[in-house]
N, C-alpha and C positions, 0 to 999 in steps of 0.2 A: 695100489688099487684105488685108495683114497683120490690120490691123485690125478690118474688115468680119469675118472667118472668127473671130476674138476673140471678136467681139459677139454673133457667132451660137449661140457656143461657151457663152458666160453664161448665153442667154437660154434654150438647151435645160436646160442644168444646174438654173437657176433654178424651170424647170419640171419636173423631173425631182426636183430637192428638196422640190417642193409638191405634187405626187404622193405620193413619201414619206410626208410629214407629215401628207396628210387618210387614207390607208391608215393608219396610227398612231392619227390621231385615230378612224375607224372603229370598229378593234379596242377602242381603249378604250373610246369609249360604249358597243360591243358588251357588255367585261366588266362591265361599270353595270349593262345591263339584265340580265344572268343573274341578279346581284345583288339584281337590283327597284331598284335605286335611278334612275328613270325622268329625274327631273330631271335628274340630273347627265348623264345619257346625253343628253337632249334639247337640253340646254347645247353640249354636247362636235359632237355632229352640225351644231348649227345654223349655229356657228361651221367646221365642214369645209364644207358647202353653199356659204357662202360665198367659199369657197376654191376651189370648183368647182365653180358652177350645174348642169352638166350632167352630174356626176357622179350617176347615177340608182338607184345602188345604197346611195348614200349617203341618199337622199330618201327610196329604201323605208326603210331603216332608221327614218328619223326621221318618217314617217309611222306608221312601228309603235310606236317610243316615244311621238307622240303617242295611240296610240288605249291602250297600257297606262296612259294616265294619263287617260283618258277624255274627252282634247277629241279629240271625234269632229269637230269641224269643220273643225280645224286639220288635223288626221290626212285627211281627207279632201281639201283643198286641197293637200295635200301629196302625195299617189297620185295624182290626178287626172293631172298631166303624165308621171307615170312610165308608169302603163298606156298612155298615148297616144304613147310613143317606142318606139324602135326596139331599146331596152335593154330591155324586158320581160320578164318571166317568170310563169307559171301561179301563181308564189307573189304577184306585185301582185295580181292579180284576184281571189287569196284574201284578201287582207287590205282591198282596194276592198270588197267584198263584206261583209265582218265590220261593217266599219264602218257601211254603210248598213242590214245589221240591227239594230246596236245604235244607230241612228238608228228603229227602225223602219220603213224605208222596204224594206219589202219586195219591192216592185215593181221597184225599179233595184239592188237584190240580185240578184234573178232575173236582169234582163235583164244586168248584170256578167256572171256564172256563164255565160250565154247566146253573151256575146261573147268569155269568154276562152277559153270549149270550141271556137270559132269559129277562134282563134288555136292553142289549144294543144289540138286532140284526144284528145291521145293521155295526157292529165292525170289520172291516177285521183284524186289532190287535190282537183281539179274538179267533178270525177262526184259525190265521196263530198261534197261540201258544198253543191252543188247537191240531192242530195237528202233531204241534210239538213234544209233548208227546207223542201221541199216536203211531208217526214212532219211540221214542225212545225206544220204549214197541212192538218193529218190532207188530203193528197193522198195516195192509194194510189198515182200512177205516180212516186214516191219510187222504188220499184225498179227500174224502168227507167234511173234513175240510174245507180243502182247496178250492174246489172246491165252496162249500155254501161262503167263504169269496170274491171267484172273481165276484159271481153274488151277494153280497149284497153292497159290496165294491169295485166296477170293479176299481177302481182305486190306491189299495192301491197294492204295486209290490211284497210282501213280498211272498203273494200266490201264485203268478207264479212264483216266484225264485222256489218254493220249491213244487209244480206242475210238472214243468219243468224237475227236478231232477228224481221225481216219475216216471213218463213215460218215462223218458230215462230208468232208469233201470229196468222198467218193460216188455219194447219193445213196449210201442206205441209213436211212432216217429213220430206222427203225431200233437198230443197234445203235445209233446218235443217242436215241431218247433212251433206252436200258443204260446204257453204257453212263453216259451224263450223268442222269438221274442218280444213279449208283453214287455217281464220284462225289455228287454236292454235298450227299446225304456221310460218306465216310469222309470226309474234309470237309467240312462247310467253310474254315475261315481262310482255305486257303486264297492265294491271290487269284487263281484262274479259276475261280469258281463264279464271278460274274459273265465270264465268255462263255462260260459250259452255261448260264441258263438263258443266254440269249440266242445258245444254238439250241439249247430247248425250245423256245417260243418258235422259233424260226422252223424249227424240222416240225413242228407241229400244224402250220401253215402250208407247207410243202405237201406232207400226208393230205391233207383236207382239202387239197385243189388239183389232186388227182381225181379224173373220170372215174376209173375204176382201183378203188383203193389198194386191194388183192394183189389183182395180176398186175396192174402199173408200176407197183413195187417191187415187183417178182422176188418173192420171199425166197432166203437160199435155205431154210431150214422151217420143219414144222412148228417148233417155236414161234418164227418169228410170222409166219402163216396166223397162226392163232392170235397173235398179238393183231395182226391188220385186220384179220375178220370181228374182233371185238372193236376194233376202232370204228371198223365200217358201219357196224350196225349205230352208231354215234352220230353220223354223218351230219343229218337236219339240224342239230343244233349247231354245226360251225357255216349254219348258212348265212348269217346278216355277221359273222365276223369270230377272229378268235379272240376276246377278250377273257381277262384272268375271271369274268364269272362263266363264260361262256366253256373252260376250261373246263371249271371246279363241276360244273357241270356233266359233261364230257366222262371225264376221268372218275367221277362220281360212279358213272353206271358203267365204265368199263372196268372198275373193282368188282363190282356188284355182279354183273354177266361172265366176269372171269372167272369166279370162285365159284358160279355154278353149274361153268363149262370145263374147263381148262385145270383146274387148280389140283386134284388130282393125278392128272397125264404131267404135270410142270409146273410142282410148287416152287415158289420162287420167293424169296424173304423179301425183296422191294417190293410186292403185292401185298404179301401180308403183314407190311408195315405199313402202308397207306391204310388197309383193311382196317386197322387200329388205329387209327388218326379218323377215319372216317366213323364210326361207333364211337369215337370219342367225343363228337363234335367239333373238330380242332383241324377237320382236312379243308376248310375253304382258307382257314390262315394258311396251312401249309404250300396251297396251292398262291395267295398270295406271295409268301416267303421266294417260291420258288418262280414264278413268271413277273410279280406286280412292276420290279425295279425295269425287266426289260421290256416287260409293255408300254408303260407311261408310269414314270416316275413322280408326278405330280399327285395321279390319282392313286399309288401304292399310298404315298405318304396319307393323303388325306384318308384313304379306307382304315390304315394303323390307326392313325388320332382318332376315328369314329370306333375303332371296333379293340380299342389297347386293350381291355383286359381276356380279350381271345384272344391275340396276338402274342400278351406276354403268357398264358395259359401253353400256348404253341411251344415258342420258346422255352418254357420250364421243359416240356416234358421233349423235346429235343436234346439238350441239353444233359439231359437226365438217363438217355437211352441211349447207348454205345450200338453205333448202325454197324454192324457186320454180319458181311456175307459169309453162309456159311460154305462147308463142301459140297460136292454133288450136285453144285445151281446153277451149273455155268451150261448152257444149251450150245453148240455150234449153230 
C-alpha cells in the first residue's frame, strides 16, 4: 500500500515537473519571438508540444511562429486542431484566418472569421478583421463589420479607427466625427491617431460649408439627425473660419444644447466625457490636444508653451481616466 501511494506520489510530481518545464519552455520561445528570432522559438515550442500534445496554447504559439516565418502550411497544420478543441480562443481564428489570406485563399478566410464570430460573438478582434477583408475585396458591407464589432465590443478601438475612415470616404462626416473622436480618446498613442484627427478637422469644415446642414447631410438615423441639428444651431460662429478656438467654441455649446435636448432620448459616454472636461475647465486644452497639431502646428505649439500648466492639468486627468465605451451606446 506503502508503496502504491509512493508511485503515485512520483508520477504526479513527474508530471507536475513537465508542466513546469514546457510553461518555461513557452516563455522562452515567447522571448525569441519578441525578439524576431522565429527559429529558435519554433525550435524551443516544437520540442514543448512534444512534451504535451495537447497542450493547445503551446500549438497556437507555434503556429504563430510558423506563419512569422512564412511556412503558411506548417502554421496552418498546426491551428487547424487548436481551432477544433475545446481550448480555443477568438485569437486561433485570427491567426487561422491570417494564414489562409497570406495563402490567398480568401474564401476559407471568410468562412474562419464566419465560424469564430459563430463561437466568440462578442469579439471586436473578429469584427474588425473580418471586415478587413471584405474592404480589401472593395465590399462596402466592410461596415457592417465594423459596426456589429462597436456594439458587441464598444470598447475595442480597432472598429472605429476603420469606421471612421469608412465615412470619411464615403461622405458621412457625421459618424467620421463620432467614430474618430471615439478611437483617439480609446488609443490616443496609437500611430493612426494623427490621421483620425485631421479627418476630424477636415469633416468639421465639410459639415460647416453645407447650405443646409440637416438635409445636405441627410442623416440615416435619428441619432445622427440630432447630432446635425445641434451643430446647426452653432453655425455663425464657423463663419470667419474653423479654428481650434473657433471649435472649442462650437463644441462648447453643442455639449451644452445636447444635454438639454438630446441627452435623455441618447445618452452617449463621448458627451458626457467632454461634459466633464468642460465643468472642469480643461475642454479648450482638450479641444487643442485634439485639432491644434492639424490646424497649424506652429500655433498648437505656441498655445502649449503660453497655457502648460492647463495643458499638462489635461494630460493628468486623460491619463488618469480609462475612456470606455460602455453597452447600449452604439445608435445605427
Amino acid at each position: 500500500m506503502r508503496f502504491t501511494v509512493c508511485f503515485i506520489a512520483l508520477i504526479i510530481s513527474s508530471l507536475f515537473a513537465a508542466s513546469q518545464d514546457v510553461a518555461e519552455m513557452q516563455e522562452t520561445a515567447r522571448s525569441f519571438m519578441r525578439k524576431g528570432d522565429f527559429a529558435n522559438s519554433t525550435l524551443v515550442l516544437t520540442k514543448a508540444i512534444q512534451m504535451e500534445p495537447e497542450n493547445m496554447s503551446v500549438a497556437k504559439d507555434l503556429a504563430l511562429s510558423y506563419y512569422y516565418q512564412k511556412n503558411f502550411q506548417k502554421a496552418l497544420q498546426t491551428i487547424k486542431p487548436v481551432i477544433e478543441s475545446s481550448q480555443t480562443d477568438d485569437q486561433c481564428f485570427q491567426i487561422a484566418a491570417n494564414i489562409y489570406l497570406s495563402l490567398q485563399n480568401f474564401k476559407e478566410a471568410e468562412n474562419t472569421y464566419k465560424t469564430g464570430l459563430k463561437k466568440f460573438p462578442a469579439s471586436g478582434g473578429l469584427y474588425n478583421d473580418y471586415g478587413e477583408l471584405l474592404w480589401g475585396l472593395q465590399d462596402n458591407s466592410a461596415i457592417n463589420q465594423w459596426e456589429n464589432g462597436m456594439a458587441a465590443d464598444p470598447s475595442f478601438a480597432k472598429n472605429y479607427y476603420n469606421s471612421s475612415r469608412f465615412y470619411y470616404l464615403t461622405g458621412n462626416f457625421t459618424r467620421t466625427l463620432i467614430y474618430g473622436e471615439i478611437f483617439i480618446n480609446i488609443d490616443p498613442l496609437n500611430s493612426k491617431t494623427p490621421e483620425i484627427k485631421e479627418m476630424l478637422l477636415e469633416s468639421y469644415k465639410k459639415i460647416f460649408t453645407l447650405n443646409d446642414i440637416v438635409a445636405d447631410s441627410k442623416p440615416s438615423s435619428p441619432f445622427e439627425k440630432a447630432i446635425l441639428e445641434t451643430l446647426d444651431k452653432q453655425k455663425e460662429l464657423a463663419a470667419f473660419g474653423l479654428t481650434v478656438d473657433a471649435l472649442t467654441m462650437i463644441r462648447s455649446r453643442f455639449i451644452i444644447n445636447w444635454f438639454e435636448n438630446y441627452n435623455t432620448k441618447f445618452p452617449f459616454y463621448l458627451f458626457e466625457y467632454e461634459q466633464q472636461l468642460l465643468a472642469s475647465g480643461l475642454y479648450e486644452a482638450y479641444n487643442y490636444w485634439v485639432f491644434g497639431a492639424a490646424a497649424n502646428l506652429a500655433e498648437f505649439q505656441k498655445w502649449v508653451s503660453n497655457n502648460s500648466t492647463q495643458y499638462s492639468d489635461f494630460i493628468k486627468f486623460h491619463k488618469s481616466k480609462l475612456f470606455k465605451m460602455p453597452a447600449g451606446q452604439f445608435y445605427k
